[in-house]
N, CA, C and O of each residue as an XYZ file, in Angstrom:
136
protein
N     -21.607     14.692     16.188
C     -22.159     14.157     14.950
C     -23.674     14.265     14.911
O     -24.291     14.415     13.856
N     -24.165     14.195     15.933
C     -25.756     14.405     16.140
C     -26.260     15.734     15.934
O     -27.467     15.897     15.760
N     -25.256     16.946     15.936
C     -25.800     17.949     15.690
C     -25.592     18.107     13.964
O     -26.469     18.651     13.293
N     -24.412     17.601     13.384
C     -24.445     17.587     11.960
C     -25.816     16.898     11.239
O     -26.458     17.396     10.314
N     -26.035     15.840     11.803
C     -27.122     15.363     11.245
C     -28.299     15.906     11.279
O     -28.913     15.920     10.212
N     -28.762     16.329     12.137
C     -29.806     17.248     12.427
C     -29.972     17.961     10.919
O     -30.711     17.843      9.941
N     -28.414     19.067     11.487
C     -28.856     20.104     10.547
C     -28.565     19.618      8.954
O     -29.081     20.222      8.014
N     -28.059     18.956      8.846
C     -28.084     18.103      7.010
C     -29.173     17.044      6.944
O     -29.369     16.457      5.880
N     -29.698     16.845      7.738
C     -30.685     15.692      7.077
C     -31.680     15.716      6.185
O     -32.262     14.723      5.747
N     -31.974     17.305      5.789
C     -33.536     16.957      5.117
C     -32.469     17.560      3.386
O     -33.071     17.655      2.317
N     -31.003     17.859      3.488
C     -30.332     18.437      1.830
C     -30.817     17.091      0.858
O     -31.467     16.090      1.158
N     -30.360     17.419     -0.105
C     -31.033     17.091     -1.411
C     -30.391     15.911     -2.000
O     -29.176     15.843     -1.819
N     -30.982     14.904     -2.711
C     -29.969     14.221     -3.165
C     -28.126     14.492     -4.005
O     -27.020     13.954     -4.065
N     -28.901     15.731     -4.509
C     -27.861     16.492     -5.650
C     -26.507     16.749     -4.671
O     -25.362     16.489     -5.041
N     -26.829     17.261     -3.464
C     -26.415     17.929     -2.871
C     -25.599     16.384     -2.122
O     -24.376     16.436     -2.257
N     -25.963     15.453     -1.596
C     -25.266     13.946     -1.211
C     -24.363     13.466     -1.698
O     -23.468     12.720     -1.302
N     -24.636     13.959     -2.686
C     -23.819     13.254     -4.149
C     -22.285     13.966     -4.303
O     -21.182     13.584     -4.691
N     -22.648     14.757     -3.969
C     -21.233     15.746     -4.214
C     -20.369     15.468     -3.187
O     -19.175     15.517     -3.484
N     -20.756     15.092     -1.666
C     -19.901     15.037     -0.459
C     -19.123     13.616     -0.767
O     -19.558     12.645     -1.386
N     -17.657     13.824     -0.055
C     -16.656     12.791     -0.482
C     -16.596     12.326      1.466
O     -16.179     12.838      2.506
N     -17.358     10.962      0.992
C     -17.212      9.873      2.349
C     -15.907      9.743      2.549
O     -15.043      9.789      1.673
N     -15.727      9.559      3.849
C     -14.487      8.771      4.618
C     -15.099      7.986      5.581
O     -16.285      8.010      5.910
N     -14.187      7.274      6.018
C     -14.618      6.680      7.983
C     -13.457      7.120      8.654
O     -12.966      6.611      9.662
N     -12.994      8.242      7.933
C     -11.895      8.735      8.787
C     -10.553      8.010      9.321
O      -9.773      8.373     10.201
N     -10.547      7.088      8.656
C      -9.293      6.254      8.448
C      -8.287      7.237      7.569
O      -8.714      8.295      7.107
N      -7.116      6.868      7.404
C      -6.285      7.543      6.789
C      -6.312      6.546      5.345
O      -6.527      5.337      5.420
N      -6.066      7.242      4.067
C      -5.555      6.611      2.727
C      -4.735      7.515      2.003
O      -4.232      8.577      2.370
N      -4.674      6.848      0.778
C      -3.389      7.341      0.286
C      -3.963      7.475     -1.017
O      -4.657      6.641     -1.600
N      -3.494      8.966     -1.546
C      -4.012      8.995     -3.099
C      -2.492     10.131     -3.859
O      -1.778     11.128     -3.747
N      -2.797      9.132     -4.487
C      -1.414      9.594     -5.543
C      -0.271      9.393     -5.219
O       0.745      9.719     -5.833
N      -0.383      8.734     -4.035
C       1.235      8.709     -3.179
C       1.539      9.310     -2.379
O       2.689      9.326     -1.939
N       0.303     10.195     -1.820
C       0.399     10.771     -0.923
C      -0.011     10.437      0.291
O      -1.093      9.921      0.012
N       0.147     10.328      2.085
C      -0.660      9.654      2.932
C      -1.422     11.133      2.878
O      -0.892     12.229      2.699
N      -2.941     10.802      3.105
C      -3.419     12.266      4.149
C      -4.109     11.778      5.530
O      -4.494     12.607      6.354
């Protein structure tokens, strides 16, 4: 994870905005588990 950050830390807000958070837990959308 320390090397992801590195290399994404200085992208753009525009660019933040678009990425879809997890904590890597599992959920369920539409009825689906993923």
């Amino acid at each position: 994870r320390f090397e992801f950050a590195k290399k994404y830390a200085n992208m753009s807000l525009d660019f933040w905005k678009k990425v879809l958070w997890s904590d890597e837990s599992k959920f369920e959308l539409f009825g689906q588990k993923r």
